[in-house]
N, C-alpha and C positions, 0 to 999 in steps of 0.2 A: 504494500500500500504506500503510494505516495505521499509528502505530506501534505498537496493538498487534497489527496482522496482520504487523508486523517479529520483533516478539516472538517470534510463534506461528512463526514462518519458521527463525529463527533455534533455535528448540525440537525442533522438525523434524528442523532440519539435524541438531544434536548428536545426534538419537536413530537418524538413518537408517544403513544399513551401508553402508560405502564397499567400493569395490572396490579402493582405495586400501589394503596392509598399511603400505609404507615409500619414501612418495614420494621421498626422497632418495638413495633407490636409482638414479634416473633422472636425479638433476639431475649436473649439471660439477665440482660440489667432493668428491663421493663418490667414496673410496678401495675399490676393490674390496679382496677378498684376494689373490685372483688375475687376472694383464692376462692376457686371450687375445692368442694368436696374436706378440706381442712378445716370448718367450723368448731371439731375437738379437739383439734388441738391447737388452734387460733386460742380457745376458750382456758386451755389448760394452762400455755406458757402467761398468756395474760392474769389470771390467778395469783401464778407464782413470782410475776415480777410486780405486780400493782402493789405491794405493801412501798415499793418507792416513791410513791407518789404521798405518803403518808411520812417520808423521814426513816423507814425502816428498812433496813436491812433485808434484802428478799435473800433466802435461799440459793448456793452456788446448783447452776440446770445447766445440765448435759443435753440435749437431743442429737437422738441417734436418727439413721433409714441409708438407706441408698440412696444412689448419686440422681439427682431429676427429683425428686419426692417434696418439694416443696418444703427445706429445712429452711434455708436460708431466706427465701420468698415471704414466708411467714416475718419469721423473728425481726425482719425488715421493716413488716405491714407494722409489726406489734411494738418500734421503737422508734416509728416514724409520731404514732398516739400517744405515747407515754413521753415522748419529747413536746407533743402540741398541748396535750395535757396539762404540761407541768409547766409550760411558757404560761398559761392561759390563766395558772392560777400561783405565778408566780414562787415557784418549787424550785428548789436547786435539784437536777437531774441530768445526769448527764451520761449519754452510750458512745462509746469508742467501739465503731469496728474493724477487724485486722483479719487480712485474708491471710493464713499462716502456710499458704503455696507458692506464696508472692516469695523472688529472691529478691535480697540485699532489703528485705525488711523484715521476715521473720526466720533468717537463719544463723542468729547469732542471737544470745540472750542481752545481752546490749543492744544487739540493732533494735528489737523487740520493745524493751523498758523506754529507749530514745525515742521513737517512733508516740510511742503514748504519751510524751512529757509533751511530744511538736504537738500534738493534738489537743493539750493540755494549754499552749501555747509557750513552752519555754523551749529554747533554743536550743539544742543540745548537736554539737558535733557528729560527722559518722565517726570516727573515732577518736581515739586519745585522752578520753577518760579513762579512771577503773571504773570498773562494774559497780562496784557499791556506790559510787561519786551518781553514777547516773541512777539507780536505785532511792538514793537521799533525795534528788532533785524531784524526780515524780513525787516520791511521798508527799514532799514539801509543797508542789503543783496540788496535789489530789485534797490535802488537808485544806488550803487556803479557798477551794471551790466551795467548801461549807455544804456539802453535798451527798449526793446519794452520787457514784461512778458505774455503771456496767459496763463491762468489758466483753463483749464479743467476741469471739478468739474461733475463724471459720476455720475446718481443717483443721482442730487442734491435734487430730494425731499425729497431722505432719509433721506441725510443729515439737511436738515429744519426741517424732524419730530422728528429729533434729539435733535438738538440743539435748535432749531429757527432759524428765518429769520436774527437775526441780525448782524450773521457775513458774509453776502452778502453786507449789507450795510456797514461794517466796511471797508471789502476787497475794496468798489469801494471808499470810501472816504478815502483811502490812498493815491489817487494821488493827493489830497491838498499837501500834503505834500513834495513831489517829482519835481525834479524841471529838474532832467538828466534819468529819466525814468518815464515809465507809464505802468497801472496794464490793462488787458480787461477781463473779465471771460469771459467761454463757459460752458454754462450749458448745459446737455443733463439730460430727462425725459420721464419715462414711462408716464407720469400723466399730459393727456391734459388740465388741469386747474389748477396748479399747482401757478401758478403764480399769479393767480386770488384769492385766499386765503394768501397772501402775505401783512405785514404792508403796507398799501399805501406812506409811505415816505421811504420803502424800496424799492416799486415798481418804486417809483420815482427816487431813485437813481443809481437806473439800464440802465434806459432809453434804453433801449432792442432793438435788432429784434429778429424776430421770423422764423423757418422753420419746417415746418411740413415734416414728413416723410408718405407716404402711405405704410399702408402693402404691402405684395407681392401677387400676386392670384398666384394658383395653375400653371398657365402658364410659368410665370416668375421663381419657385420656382424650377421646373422642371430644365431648364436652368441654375440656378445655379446649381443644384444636380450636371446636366450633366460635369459643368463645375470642379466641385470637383471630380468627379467619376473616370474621367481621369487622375485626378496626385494623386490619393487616392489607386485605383486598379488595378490588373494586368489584362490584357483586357482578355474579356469572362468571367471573375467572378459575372457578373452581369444578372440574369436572367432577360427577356421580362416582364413588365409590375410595376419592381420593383421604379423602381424612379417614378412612376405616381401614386404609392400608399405611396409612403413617401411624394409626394408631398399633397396629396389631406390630407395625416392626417395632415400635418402643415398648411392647407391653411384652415384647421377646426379650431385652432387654431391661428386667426388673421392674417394667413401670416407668421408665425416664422420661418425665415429661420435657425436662433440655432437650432429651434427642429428639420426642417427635415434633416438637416447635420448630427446631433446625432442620430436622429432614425437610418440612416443610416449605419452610426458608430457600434453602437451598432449589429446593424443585422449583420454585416460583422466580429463581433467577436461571437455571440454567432453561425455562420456558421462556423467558422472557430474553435472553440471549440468542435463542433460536426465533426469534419474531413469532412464534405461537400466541396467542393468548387466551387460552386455556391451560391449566396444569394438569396433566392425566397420571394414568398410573404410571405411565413410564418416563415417566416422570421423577418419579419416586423411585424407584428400581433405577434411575441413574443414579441420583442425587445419594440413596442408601451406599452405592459402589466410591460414589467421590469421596464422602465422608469416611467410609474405612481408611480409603487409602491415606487419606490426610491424616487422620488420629495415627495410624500404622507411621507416617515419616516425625510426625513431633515424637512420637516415642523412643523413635530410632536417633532422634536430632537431641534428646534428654537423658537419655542413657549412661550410667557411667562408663569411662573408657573402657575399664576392664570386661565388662556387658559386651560393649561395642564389639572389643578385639574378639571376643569369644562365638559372638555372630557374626562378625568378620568371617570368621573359620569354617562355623558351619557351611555358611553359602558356598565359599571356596572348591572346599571338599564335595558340596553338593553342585556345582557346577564340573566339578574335575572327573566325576564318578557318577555311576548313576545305580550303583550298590548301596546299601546301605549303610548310614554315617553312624559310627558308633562314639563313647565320652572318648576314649582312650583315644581313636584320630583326632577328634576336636583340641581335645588336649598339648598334642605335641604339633598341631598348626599353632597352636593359639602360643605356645612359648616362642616362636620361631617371632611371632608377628608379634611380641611384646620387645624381642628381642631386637627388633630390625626398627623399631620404633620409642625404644628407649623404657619400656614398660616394664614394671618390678612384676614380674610373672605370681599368681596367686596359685594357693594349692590345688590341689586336681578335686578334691575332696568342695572346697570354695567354689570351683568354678561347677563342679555337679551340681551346687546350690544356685550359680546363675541362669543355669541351664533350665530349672527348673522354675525360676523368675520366668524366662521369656516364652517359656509351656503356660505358664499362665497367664501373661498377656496377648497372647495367643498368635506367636512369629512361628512358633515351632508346635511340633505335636511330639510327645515323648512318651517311651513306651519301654517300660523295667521287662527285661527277658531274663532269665532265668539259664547258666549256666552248667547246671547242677554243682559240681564239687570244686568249679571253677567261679564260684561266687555268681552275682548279678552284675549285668549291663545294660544301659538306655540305650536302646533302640529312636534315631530323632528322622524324623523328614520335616520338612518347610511346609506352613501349614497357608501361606499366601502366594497368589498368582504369580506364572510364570511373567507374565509383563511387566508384575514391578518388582523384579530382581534387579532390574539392569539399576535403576533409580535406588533402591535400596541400598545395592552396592555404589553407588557414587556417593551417597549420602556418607557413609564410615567411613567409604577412605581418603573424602574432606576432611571428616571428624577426627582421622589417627594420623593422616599428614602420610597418607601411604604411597 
C-alpha cells in the first residue's frame, strides 16, 4: 500500500459505520451499573466492610473463585459506595487498591509499603530507604488520616509467592501502633487454599472471613453477554446463536466471564476488519483460535529463562525427531543450551518440576511411563499447532539471545 493509498484507507476507515456503539462496554476495566447474578455476595462483602462507615474496624476478608467470577468487579462496585458514602456524611475512609501482578510495584516488600504511603500522598523514593524507614513513614501517613484504611491487595497470592507471607503480618500488626486510625486488608485470590499454606502466626494475625465466589454457568454468562451486547453494539450487529456460543466457550473454561466479554470483543473487531457487519459464529471460532495463540506467546514472552531454555529443548528435539521426547533428552539439550548461553544449568530433578509447570499451562502434554525395574519416565509431545512452532521458536530464542 502506498502512502497515499494509506491515506485513502485511513479516510475510509473514519467515514465507514462500525458496528462498534461502546467498545469498553466489553473490555475488564468497565464498571457496569448493575453485576448480575452477585447480589450475595455484593450483600455479604458489604456487611463485613460497613462497620467502616461507623469508625470500626471491619474484619481482615479474603474472597476467593476463579479467574472471570466477578471478585474484583464487585469489591470495586462495593468501595466505589463506601467511599461516596463516607464523603457524603463526612467519614474518614479511605480504600487503597494494588494489583499484586503489577511488576516494579508489588514485587518487592518496599516497592509495596512505598507505593501505599504515594497513595497516602507522601513521597517516598523507588529506593534507598531501609524497609523499616518506609514502614515508619506509612504508619505515620495512615495514623495522621484519622481514619478507617482498606487495603485491597488483588492477587495477593502473587504477591506471597513473591515476597512471602510476612508483610500480611507486618501490614495487620500496624494497628498496635495507631491509636487515631486502623488498617483492614481485602484480599482477593484465584487460589482456593491459598491461605492454608500461610505461617500459622501469620494466619493468626489475620483472623479473617472468608467468601467464596461461584463461577458462572453458561446461563448466567449469556445474561451478562446480553447485558454488554447492548451498550457494546449497534443493534442487528449480532447474529442468532452468537452469544450462546461465546457463552458455552467461557463456561468451558470455569465460568470466565473476562473470557466470554473478550471473545466477544475480539469477534466484533476481526468482523469489523473484514467489512462484515454482522458477527457470526465464525466469528467466534476465529477470535477463540486468536486469543489462544496470544495468551500461549505472553506466556512464553513471561516465562523464567530457565522454563524458556527447557522449552527451548523440547521443540528442538521435537523438530529434530519425530520419536518420542523423553526428560532424560530434554535434559542434556537443555544443559548444552544453558551452557552456550551463559545459564547456571538447574537439577534434572528441578527441571522435571518445570516440565511439569508447562503440562499445566498447557504447551506440552506429559505422560509418566513406567519402566518396570528401570524406574519411571515422562513420556512429553507439544500439545499446540504445528503453525505456531515456527513463532514460538523465535519468540525464546529472542528471549535466550540464541
Amino acid at each position: 500500500m502506498s502512502q497515499k493509498g494509506l491515506s485513502d484507507f485511513f479516510e475510509k476507515y473514519i467515514g465507514a459505520k462500525s458496528i462498534f456503539i461502546n467498545k469498553a462496554a466489553l473490555q475488564s476495566a468497565y464498571h457496569p451499573q448493575t453485576i448480575p447474578h452477585r447480589d450475595m455476595e455484593i450483600e455479604a462483602i458489604a456487611s463485613i466492610l460497613a462497620p467502616a462507615l461507623k469508625q470500626e474496624k471491619p474484619s481482615n476478608l479474603f474472597i476467593y473463585g476463579k479467574a472471570g467470577c466477578g471478585k474484583t468487579l464487585c469489591l470495586r462496585h462495593i468501595s466505589r459506595e463506601l467511599e461516596a458514602n463516607a464523603a457524603r456524611h463526612n467519614i474518614p475512609l479511605k480504600v487503597l487498591y494494588m494489583n499484586c501482578k503489577l511488576k516494579k510495584v508489588a514485587d518487592t516488600e518496599y516497592r509495596v509499603i512505598a507505593q501505599l504511603s504515594r497513595e497516602l500522598g507522601k513521597a517516598i523514593p523507588p529506593t534507598g530507604l531501609p524497609t523499616d524507614e518506609v514502614y515508619k513513614i506509612f504508619e505515620q501517613a495512615v495514623e495522621a488520616d484519622k481514619g478507617i484504611l482498606l487495603i485491597v491487595l488483588d492477587e495477593v497470592d502473587q504477591l506471597v509467592k513473591k515476597i512471602g507471607d510476612e508483610i500480611l503480618y507486618s501490614l495487620t500488626r500496624i494497628n498496635e501502633g495507631l491509636s487515631q486510625s486502623k488498617i483492614s486488608l481485602v484480599g482477593i485470590s484465584n487460589d482456593m487454599v491459598f491461605l492454608a499454606a500461610l505461617d500459622p502466626r501469620v494466619k493468626s494475625s489475620l483472623s479473617e472471613e472468608e467468601i467464596i465466589f461461584p463461577p458462572y454457568n453458561a446461563i448466567q454468562l449469556q445474561e451478562i453477554l446480553y447485558q454488554r451486547a447492548r451498550l457494546a453494539f449497534s443493534e442487528g450487529a449480532i447474529d442468532h446463536g452468537v452469544i450462546e456460543k461465546c457463552a458455552a466457550y467461557a463456561a468451558r473454561e470455569h465460568g470466565d466471564a473476562r473470557r466470554c466479554l473478550e471473545l466477544l470483543r475480539v469477534a466484533g473487531e476481526i468482523a469489523e476488519r473484514a467489512n462484515h457487519q454482522r458477527i457470526t459464529i465464525d466469528h467466534i471460532d476465529e477470535a477463540d483460535e486468536k486469543i489462544e495463540r496470544d495468551r500461549l506467546m505472553i506466556i512464553l514472552k513471561t516465562q523464567p529463562k530457565q522454563s524458556q531454555a527447557a522449552l527451548y529443548s523440547i521443540l528442538t528435539i521435537s523438530s529434530d525427531k519425530k520419536t518420542t521426547i523423553f526428560t532424560g533428552d530434554v535434559y542434556e539439550l537443555y544443559k548444552k543450551i544453558c551452557d552456550r548461553i551463559g545459564l547456571r544449568p538447574l537439577t534434572q530433578r528441578r527441571i522435571s518440576d518445570i516440565i511439569a509447570e508447562l503440562d499445566m499451562l498447557g504447551i506440552i502434554n506429559v505422560k509418566v511411563i513406567s519402566k518396570g525395574r528401570y524406574g519411571r519416565t515422562r513420556e512429553i509431545t507439544l500439545s499446540v499447532d504445528q503453525a505456531t512452532l515456527p513463532r514460538m521458536r523465535k519468540i525464546l530464542e529472542e528471549s535466550l539471545s540464541l
